[in-house]
C-alpha positions in Angstrom: 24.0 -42.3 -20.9 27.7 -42.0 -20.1 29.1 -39.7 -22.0 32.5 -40.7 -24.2 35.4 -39.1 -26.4 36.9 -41.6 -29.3 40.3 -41.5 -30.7 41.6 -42.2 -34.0 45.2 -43.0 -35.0 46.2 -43.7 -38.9 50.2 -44.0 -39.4 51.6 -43.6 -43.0 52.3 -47.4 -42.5 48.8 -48.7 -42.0 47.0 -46.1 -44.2 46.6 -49.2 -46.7 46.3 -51.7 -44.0 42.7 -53.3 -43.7 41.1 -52.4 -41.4 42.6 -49.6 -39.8 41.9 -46.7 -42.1 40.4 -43.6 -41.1 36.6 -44.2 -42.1 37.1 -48.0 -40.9 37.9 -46.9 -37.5 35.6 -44.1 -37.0 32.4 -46.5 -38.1 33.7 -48.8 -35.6 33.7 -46.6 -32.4 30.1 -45.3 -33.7 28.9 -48.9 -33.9 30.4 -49.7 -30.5 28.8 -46.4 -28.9 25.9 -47.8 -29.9 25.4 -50.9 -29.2 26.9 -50.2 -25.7 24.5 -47.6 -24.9 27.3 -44.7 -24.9 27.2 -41.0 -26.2 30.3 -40.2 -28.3 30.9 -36.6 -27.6 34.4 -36.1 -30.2 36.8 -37.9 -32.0 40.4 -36.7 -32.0 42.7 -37.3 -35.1 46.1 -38.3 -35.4 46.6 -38.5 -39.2 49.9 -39.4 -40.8 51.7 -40.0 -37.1 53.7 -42.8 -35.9 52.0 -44.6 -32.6 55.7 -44.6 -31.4 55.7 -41.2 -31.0 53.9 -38.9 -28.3 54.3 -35.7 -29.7 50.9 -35.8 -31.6 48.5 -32.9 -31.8 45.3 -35.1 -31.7 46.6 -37.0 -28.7 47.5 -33.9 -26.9 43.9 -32.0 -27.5 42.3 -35.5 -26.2 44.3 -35.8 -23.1 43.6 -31.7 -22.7 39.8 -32.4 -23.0 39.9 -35.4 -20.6 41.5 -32.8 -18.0 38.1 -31.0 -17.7 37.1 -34.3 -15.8 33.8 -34.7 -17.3 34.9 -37.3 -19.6 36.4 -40.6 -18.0 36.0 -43.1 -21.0 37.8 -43.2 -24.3 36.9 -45.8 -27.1 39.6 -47.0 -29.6 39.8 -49.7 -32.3 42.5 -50.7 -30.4 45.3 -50.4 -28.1 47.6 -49.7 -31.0 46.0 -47.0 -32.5 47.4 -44.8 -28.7 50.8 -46.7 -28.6 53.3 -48.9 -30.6 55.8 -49.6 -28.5 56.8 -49.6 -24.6 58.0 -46.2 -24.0 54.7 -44.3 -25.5 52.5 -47.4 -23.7 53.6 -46.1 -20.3 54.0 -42.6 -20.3 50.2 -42.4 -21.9 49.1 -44.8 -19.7 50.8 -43.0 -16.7 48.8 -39.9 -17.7 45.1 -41.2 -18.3 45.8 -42.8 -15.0 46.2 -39.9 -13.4 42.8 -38.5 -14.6 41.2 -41.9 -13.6 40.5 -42.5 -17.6 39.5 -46.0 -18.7 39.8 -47.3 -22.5 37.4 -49.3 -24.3 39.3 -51.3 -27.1 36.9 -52.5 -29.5 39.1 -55.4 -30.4 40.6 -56.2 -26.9 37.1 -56.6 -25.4 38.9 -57.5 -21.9 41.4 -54.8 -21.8 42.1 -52.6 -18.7 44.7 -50.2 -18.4 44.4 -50.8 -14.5 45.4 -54.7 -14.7 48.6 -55.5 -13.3 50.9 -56.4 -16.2 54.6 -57.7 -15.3 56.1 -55.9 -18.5 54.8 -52.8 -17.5 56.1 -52.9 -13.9 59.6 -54.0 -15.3 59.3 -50.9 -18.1 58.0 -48.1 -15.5 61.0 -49.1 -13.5 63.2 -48.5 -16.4 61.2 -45.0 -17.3 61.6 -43.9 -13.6 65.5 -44.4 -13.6 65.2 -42.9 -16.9 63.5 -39.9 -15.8 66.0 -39.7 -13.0 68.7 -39.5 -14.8 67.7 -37.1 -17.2 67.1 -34.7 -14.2 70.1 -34.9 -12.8 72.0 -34.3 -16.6 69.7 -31.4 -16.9 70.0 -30.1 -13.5 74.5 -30.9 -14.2 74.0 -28.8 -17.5 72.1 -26.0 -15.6 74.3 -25.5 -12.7 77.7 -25.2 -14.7 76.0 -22.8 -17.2 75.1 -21.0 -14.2 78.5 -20.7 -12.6 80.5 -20.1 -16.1 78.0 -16.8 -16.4 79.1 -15.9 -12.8 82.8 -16.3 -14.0 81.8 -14.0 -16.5 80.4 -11.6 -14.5 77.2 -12.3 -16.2 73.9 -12.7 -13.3 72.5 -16.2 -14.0 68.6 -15.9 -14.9 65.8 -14.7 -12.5 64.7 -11.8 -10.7 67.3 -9.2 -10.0 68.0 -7.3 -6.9 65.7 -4.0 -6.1 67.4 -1.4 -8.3 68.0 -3.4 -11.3 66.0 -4.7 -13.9 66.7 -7.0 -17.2 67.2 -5.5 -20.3 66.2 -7.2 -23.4 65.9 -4.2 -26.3 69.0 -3.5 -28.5 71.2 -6.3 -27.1 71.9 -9.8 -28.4 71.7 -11.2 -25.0 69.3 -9.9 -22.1 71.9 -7.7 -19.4 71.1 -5.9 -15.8 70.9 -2.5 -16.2 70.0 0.1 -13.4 66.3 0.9 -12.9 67.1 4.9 -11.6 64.1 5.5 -9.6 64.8 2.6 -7.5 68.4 2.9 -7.6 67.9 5.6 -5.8 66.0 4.7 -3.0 69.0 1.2 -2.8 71.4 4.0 -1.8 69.3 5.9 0.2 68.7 2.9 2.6 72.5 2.8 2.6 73.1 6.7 3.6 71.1 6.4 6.1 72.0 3.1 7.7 75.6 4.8 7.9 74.0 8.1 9.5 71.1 6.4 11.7 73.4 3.2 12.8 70.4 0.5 13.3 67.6 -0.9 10.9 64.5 0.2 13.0 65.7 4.1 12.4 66.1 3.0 8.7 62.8 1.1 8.4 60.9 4.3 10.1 62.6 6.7 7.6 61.8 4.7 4.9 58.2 4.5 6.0 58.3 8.3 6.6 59.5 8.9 3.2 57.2 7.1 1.2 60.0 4.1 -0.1 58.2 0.8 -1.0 59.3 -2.3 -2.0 59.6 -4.7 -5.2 56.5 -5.5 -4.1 54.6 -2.3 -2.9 54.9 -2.9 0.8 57.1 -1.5 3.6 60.4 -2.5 4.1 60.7 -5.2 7.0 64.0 -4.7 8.7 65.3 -8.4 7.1 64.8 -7.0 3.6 66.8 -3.8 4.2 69.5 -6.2 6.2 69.2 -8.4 3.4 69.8 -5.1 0.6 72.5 -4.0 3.3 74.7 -7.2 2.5 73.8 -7.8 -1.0 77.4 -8.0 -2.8 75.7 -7.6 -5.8 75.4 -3.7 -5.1 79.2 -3.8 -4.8 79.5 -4.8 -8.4 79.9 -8.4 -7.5 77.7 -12.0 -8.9 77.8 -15.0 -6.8 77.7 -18.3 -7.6 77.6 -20.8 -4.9 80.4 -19.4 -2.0 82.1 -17.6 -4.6 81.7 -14.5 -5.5 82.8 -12.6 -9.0 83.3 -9.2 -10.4 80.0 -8.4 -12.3 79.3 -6.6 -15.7 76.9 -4.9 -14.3 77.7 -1.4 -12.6 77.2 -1.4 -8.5 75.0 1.5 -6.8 77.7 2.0 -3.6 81.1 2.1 -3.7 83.5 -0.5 -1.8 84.4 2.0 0.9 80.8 2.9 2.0 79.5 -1.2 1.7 82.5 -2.1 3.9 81.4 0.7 6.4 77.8 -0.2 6.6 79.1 -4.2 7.2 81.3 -3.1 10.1 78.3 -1.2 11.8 76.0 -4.5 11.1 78.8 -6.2 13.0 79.1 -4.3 15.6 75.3 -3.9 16.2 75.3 -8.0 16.1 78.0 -7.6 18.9 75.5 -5.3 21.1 72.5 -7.2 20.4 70.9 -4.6 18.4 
């Protein structure tokens, strides 16, 4: 016996409506279970909620259930009671597509969300230029928010450089504050690039002396080259080629960063 989940939709519009009340509908789908020789495992509720709308509790906990891909059959009264207009009709069909979900609509006895419908082709068109565009707004919005906190001196979100950490307690907006214990070994790799004069001296010290990185392992020599000619440790944020004074306080000054970059010049020069 195939197993199947049932789904009831109610709007404050048809509450009164004949037919389509909450005891109405669930009676139905029972009846229809079993005359069609199918176990109804749960029926999800959306009380009270607009069909044009997606953002419905019920709705959400059936398609969560219908993940678990045990499930691949949902039975309504009908196609109504998931959508009520095109926009909702193609982004729910879109998903129980994915999860290779069929609907049985117990008034639309021919219904299949599979059949090649013109509308829909012409709508999912629309929805796909749609989506488009609100990806490239978002991703517009993003990147200037991200360069006018460069501007500011401000780091833009994510991880921050070895040494540093976010701060979130006592501030009204999170700031990069030094993280001593690996602050210190930041500046040691920069000591003793200056002294040593090539990255394979520096990566065996730091092995020797127990340093680790971010991530517990040994330093490879791209990650010390890559702390070597971090601006950031200058005091500086970046934001695409640009680079701007920070409000965050640098671990070496701008005498001993300029030295170390002259030596990784020069060792690019020699090959070494």
């Amino acid at each position: 016996m195939e197993k199947v989940i049932g789904y009831v939709r109610v709007s404050t519009e048809t509450q009164a409506e004949k037919g389509y009340g909450k005891d109405v509908q669930v009676s139905a789908i029972i009846d229809y279970c079993k005359a069609n020789n199918l176990e109804l495992v749960e029926v999800f509720y959306d009380l009270g909620i607009s069909g044009t709308s997606i953002e419905r509790d019920g709705l959400t906990e059936l398609v969560a259930a219908l993940s678990e891909g045990n499930i691949k059959r949902i039975v309504v009264m009908n196609t109504s009671r998931l959508w009520r207009e095109d926009t909702a009709k193609v982004l729910i069909k879109r998903e129980l597509q994915k999860l290779d979900v069929h609907i049985c609509s117990i008034e639309q006895k021919d219904y299949d969300i599979y059949s090649k419908d013109p509308n829909d082709f012409l709508v999912n068109g629309m929805m796909e230029l749609l989506d488009q565009y609100d990806r490239m707004t978002l991703n517009s919005k993003l990147a200037k928010g991200r360069r006018e906190k460069a501007k500011s001196g401000v780091k833009a979100c994510g991880s921050t450089p070895l040494g540093y950490r976010w701060k979130h307690e006592g501030v009204k907006k999170p700031i990069v504050v030094i993280e001593e214990d690996r602050a210190e070994c930041v500046q040691f790799i920069f000591k003793s690039y200056l002294e040593l004069k090539t990255l394979r001296k520096v990566q065996k010290r730091l092995k020797e002396q127990g340093y680790k990185t971010q991530q517990g392992k040994d330093f490879s020599i791209m990650s010390i080259k890559n702390i070597l000619t971090n601006r950031f440790y200058l005091g500086e944020v970046k934001h695409g080629e640009m680079n701007f004074d920070g409000s965050h306080e640098p671990l070496v000054n701008k005498i001993t960063f300029g030295k170390v970059q002259a030596q990784l010049q020069k060792n690019n020069k020699r090959g070494t």
